[in-house]
DSSP file (Angstrom, degrees, kcal/mol; ACC not computed):
  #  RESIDUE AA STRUCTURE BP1 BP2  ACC     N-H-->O    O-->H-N    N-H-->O    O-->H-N    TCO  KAPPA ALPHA  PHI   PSI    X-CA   Y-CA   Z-CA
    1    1 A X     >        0   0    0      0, 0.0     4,-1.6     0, 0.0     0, 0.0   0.000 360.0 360.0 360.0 -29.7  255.3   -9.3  145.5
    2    2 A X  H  >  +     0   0    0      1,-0.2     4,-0.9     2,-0.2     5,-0.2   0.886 360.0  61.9 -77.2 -34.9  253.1  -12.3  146.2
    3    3 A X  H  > S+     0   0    0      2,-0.2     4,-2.4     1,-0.2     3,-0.5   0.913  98.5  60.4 -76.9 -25.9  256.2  -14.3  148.1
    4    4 A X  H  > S+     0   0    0      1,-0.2     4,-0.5     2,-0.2    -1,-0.2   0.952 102.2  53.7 -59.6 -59.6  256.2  -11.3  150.8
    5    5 A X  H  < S+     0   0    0     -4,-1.6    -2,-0.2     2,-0.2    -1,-0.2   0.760 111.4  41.2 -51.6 -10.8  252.8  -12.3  151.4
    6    6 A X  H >X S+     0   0    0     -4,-0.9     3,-1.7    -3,-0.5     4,-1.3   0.894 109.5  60.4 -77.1 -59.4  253.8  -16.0  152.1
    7    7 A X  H 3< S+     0   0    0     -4,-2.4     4,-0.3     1,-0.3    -2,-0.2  -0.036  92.4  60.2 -78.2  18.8  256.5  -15.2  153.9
    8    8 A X  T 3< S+     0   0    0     -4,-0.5    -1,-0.3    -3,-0.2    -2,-0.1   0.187 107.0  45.1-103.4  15.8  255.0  -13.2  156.8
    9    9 A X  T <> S+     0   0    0     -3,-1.7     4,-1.6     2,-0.1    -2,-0.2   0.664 112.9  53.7-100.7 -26.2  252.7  -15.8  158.1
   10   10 A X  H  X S+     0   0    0     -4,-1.3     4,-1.8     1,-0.3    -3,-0.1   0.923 111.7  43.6 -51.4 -44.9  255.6  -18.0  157.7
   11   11 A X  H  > S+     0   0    0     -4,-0.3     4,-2.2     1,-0.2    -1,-0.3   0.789 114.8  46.3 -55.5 -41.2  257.6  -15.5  159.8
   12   12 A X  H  > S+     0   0    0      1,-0.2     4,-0.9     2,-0.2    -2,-0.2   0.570 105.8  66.5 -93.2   5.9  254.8  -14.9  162.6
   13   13 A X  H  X S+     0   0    0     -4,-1.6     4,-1.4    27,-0.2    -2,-0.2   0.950 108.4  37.1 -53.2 -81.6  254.7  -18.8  162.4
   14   14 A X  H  X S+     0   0    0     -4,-1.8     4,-6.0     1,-0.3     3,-0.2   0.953 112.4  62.1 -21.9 -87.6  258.4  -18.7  163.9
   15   15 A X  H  X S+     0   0    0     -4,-2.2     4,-3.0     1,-0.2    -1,-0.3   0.767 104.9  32.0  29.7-124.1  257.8  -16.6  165.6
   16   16 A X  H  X S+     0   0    0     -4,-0.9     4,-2.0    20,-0.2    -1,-0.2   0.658 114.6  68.1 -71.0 -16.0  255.3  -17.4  167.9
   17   17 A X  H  X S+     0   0    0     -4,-1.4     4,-4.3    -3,-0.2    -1,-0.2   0.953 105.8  42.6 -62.3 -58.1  257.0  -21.2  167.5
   18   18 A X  H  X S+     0   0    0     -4,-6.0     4,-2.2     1,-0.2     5,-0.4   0.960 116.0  50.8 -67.0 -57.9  260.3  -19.7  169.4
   19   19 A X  H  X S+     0   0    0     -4,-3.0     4,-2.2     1,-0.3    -1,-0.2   0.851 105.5  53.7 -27.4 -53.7  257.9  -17.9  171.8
   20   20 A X  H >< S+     0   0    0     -4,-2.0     3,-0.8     1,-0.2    -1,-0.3   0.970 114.3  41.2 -40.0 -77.1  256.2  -21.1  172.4
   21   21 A X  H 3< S+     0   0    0     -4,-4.3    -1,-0.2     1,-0.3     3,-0.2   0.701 118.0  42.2 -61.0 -20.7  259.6  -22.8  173.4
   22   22 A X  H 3< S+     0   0    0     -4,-2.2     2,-0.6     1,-0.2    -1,-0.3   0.694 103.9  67.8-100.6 -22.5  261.3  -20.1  175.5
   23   23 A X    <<  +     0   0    0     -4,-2.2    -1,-0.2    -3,-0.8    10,-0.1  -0.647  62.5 129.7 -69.6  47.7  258.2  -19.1  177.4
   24   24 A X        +     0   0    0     -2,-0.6    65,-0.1    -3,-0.2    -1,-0.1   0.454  41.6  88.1 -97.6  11.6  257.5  -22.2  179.6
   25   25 A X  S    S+     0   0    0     -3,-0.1    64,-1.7    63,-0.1     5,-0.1   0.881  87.8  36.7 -88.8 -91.3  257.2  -21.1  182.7
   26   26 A X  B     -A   88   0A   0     62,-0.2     4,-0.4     1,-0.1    62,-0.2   0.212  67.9-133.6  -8.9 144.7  253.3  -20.3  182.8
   27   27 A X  S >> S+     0   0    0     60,-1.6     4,-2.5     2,-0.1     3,-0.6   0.897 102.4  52.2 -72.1 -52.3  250.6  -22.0  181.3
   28   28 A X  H 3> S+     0   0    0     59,-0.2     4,-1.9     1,-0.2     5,-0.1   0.853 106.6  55.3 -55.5 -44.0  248.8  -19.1  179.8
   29   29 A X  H 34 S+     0   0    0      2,-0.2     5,-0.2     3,-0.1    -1,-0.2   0.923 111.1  41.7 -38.5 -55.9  251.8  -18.1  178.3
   30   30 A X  H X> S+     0   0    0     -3,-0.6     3,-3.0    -4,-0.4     4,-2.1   0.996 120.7  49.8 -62.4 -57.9  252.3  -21.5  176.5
   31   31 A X  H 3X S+     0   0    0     -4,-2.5     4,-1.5     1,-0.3     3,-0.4   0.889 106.8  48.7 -53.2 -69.9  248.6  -21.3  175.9
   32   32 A X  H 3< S+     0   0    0     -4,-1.9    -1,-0.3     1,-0.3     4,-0.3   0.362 109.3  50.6 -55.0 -16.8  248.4  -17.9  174.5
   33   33 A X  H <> S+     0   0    0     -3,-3.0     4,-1.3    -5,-0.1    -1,-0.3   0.555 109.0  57.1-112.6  -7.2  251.5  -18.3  171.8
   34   34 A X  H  X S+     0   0    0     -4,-2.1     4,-1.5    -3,-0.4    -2,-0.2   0.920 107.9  47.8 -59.5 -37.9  249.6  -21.7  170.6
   35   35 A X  H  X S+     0   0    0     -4,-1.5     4,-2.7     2,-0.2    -1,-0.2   0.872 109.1  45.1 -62.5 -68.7  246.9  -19.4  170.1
   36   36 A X  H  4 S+     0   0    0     -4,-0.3     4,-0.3     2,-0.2   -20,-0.2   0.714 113.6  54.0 -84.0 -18.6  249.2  -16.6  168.1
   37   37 A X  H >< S+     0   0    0     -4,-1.3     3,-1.8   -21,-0.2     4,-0.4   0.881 110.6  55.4 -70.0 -93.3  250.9  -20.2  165.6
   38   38 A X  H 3X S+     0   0    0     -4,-1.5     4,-2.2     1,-0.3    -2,-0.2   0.442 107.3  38.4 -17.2 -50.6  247.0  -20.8  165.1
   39   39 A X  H 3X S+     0   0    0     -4,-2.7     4,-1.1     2,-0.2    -1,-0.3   0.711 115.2  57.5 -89.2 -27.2  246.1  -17.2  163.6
   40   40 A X  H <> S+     0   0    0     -3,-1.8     4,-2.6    -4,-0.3    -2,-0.2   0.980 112.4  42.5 -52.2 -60.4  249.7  -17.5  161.6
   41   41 A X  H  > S+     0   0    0     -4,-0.4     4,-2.6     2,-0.2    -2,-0.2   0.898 115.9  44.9 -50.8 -58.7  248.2  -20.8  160.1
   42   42 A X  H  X S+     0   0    0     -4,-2.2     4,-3.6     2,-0.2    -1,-0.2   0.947 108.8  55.5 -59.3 -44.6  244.7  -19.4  159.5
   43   43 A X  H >X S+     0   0    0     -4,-1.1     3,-1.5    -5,-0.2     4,-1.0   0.956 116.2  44.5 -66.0 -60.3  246.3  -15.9  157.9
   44   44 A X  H 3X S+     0   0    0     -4,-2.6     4,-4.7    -5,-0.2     5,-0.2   0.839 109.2  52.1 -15.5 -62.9  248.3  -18.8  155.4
   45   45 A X  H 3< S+     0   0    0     -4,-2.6     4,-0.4     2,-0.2    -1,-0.2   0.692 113.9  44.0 -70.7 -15.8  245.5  -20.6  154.8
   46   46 A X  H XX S+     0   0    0     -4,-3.6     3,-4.0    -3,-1.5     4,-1.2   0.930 114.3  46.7 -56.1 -91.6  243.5  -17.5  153.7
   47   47 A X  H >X S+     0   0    0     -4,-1.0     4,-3.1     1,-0.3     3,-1.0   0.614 111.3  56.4 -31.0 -62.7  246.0  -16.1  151.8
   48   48 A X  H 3X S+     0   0    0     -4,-4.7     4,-2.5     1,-0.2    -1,-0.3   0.771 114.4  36.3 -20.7 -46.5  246.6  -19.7  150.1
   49   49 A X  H <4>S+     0   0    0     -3,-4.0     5,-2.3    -4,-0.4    -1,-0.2   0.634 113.3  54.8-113.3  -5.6  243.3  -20.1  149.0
   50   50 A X  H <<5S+     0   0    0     -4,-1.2    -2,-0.2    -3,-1.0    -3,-0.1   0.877 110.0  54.6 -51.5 -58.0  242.7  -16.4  148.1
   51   51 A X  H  <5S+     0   0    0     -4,-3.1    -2,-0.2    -5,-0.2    -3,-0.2   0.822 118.0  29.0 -36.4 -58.3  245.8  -17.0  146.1
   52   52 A X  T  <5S-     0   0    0     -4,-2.5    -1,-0.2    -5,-0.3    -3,-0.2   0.790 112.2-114.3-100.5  -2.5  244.4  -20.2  144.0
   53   53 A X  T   5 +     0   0    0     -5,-0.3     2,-0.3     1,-0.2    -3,-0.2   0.950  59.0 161.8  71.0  67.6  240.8  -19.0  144.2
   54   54 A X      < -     0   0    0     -5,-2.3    -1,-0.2     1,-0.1    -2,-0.1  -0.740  50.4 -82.2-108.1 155.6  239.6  -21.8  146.3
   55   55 A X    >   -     0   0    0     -2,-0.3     3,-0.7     1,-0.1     4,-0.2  -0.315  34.2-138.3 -62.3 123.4  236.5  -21.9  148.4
   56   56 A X  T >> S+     0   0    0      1,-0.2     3,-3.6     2,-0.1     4,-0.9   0.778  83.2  96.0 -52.6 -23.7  237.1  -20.0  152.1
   57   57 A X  H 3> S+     0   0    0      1,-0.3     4,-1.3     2,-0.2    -1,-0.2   0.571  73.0  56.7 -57.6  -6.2  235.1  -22.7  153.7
   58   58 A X  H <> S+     0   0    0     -3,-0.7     4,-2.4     2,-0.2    -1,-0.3   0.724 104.7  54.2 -82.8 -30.1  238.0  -24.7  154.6
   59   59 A X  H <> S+     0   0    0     -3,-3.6     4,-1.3     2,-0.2    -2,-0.2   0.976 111.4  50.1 -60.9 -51.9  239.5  -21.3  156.7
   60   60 A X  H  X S+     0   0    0     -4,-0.9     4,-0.8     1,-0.3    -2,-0.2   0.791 107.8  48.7 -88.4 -27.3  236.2  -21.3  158.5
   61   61 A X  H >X S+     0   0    0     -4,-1.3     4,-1.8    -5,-0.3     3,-0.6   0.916 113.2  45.7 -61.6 -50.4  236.5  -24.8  159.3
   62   62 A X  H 3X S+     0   0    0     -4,-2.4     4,-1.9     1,-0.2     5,-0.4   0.676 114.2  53.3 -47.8 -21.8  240.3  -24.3  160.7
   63   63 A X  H 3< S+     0   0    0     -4,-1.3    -1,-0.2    -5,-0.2    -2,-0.2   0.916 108.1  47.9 -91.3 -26.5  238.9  -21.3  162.5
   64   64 A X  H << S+     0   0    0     -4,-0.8    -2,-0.2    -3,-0.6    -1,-0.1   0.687 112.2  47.4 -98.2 -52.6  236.1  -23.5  164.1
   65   65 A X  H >X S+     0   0    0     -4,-1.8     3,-2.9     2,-0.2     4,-2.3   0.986 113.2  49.8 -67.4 -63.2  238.6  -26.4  165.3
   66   66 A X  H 3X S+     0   0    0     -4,-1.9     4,-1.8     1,-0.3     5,-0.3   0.834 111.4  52.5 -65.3  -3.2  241.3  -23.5  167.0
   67   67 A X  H 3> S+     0   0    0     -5,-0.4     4,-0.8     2,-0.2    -1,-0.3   0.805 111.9  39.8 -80.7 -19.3  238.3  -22.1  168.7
   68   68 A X  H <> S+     0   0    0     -3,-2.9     4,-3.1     2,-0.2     5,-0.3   0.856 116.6  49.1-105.8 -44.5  237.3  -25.3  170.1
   69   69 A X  H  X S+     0   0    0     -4,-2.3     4,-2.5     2,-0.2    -2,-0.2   0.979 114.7  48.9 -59.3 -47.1  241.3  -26.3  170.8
   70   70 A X  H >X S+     0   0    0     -4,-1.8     3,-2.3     1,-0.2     4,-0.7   0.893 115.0  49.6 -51.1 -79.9  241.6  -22.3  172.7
   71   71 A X  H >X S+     0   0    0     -4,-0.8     4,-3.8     1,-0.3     3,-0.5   0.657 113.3  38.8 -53.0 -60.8  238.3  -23.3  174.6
   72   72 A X  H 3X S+     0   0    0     -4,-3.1     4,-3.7     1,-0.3    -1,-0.3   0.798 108.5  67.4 -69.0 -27.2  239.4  -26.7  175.9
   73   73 A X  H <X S+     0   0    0     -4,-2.5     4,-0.8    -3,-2.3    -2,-0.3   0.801 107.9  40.0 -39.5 -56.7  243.0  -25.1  176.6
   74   74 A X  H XX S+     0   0    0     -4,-0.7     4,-3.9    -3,-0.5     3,-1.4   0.960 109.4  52.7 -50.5 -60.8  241.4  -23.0  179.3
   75   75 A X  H 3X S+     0   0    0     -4,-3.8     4,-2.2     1,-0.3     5,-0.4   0.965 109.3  51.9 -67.8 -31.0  239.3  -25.1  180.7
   76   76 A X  H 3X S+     0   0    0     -4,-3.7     4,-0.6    -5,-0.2    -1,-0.3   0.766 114.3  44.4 -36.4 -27.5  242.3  -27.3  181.0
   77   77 A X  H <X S+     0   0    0     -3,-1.4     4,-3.2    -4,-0.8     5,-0.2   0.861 110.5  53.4 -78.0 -39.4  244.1  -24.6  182.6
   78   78 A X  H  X S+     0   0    0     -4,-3.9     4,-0.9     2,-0.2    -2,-0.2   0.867 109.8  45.9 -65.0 -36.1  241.3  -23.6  184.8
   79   79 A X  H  X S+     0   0    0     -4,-2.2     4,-1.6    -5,-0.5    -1,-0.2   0.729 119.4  47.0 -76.8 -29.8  240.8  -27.4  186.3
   80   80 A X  H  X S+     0   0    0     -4,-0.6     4,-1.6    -5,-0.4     6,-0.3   0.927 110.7  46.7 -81.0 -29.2  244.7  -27.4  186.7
   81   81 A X  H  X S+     0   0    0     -4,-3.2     4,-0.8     3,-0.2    -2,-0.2   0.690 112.7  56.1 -78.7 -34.1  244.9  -24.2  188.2
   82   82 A X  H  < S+     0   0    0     -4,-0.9    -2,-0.2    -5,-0.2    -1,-0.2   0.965 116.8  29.7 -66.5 -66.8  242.0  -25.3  190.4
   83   83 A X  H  < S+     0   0    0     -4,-1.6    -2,-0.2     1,-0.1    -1,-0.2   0.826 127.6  40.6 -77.2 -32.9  243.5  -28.4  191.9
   84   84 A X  H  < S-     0   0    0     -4,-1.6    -3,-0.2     2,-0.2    -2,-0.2   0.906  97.8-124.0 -94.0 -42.2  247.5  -27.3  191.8
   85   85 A X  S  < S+     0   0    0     -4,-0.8     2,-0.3     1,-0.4    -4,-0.2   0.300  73.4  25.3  93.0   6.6  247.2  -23.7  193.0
   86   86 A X  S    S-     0   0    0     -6,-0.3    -1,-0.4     5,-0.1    -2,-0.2  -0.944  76.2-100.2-175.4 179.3  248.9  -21.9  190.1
   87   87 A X        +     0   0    0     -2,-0.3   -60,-1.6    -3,-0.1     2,-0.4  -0.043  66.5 121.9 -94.6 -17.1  249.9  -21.8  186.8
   88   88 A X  B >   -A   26   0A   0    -62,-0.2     3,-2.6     1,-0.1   -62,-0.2  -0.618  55.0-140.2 -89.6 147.0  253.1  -22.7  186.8
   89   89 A X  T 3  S+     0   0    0    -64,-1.7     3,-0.3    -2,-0.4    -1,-0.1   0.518  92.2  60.4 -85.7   5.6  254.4  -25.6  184.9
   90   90 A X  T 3  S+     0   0    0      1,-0.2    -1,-0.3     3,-0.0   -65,-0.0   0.537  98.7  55.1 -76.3 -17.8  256.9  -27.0  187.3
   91   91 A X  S <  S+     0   0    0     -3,-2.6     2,-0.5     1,-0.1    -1,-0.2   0.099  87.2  89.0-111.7  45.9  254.6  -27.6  189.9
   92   92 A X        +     0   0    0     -3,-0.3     2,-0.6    -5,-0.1    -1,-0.1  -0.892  63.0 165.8-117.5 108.3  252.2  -29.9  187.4
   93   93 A X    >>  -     0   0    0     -2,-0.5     3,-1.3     1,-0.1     4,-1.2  -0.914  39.6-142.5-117.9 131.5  253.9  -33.4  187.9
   94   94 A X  T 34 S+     0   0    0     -2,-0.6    -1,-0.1     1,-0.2    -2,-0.0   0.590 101.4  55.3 -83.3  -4.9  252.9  -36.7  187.1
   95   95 A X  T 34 S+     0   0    0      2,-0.1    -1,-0.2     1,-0.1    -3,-0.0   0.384  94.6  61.1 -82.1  -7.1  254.0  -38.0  189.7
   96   96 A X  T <4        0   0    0     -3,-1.3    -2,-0.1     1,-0.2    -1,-0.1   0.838 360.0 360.0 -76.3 -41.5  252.2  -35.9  192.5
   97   97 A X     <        0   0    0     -4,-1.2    -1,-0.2     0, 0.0    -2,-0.1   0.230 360.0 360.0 -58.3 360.0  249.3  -37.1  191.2
């Protein structure tokens, strides 16, 4: 019973992993399944340390860092969106720049 519980963050892992790759055309899109791997991780690392009856603080610490990685992920979007005109990730080139 316990290995179904492993194996659905492992699954929404995937998941949001194939989303990630097949979804490139937006940013927010990209941004937004990085987001949904992140909350996969966290529900693991719960579950993990529920499991061996380890101190949560290490979750709250993962929860602390993807909050700070979402945050800087917008405003990275927002300053690109700002300067390119959109959101799509063909017209961010290193070479326009």
């Amino acid at each position: 019973m316990t290995n179904i519980f492993f194996m659905i963050p492992v699954f929404l892992f995937l998941v949001g992993f194939w989303i990630y790759v097949s979804k490139r055309k937006h940013l927010m899109n990209m941004l937004i399944s990085l987001e949904y791997i992140v909350l996969s991780i966290f529900l693991l690392v719960v579950l993990v340390s529920f499991t061996l009856g380890l101190e949560t603080y290490v979750s709250l610490m993962f929860l602390i860092a993807s909050v700070c990685e979402g945050s800087l992920g917008v405003g990275i979007m927002v300053g690109m969106v700002r300067s390119h005109g959109s959101d799509y990730v063909s017209s961010f080139s290193v070479l326009k720049c």
